[in-house]
N, C-alpha and C positions, 0 to 999 in steps of 0.2 A: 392179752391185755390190749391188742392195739384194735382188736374186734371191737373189744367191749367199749374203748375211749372214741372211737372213730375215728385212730391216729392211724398213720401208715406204719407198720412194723420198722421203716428207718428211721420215723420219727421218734418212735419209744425206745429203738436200741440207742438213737444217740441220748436222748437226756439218762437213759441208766451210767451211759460212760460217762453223761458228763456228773453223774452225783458219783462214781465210781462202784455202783452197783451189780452183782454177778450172782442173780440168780441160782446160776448151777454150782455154785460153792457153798449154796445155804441149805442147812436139813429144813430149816421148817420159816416160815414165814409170820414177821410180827410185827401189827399195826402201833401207831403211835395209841397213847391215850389220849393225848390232846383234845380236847373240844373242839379247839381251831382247827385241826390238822385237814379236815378236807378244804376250807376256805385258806389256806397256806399253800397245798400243792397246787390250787387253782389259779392262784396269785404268782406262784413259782413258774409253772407251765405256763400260762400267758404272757409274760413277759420274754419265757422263753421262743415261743412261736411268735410275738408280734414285739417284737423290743424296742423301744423307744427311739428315734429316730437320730435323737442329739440327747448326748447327755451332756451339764453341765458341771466340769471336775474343778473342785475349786484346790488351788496348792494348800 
């Protein structure tokens, strides 16, 4: 996976931990059907590698 994204294999191990993902405990593997779903994890993963610099929390 991290060939194919251009990611370093510690950058795909950690966002798996951070969704709690484990590969080696799954028989088989299953895509969403979503439409969105490749525009979602792109949006997921970019803000994971470049996260906003101030976020504003309101109480």
């Amino acid at each position: 996976m991290a060939e194919k994204s251009g990611l370093s294999k510690s950058t795909v191990g950690r966002i798996w931990k951070a969704f709690g993902l484990k590969s080696h405990l799954e028989e088989g593997f299953k895509l969403s059907t979503d439409p969105l779903f490749t525009e979602k994890v792109y949006d997921i993963v970019g803000l994971y590698l470049n996260p906003p610099e101030s976020v504003d929390e309101k109480s």
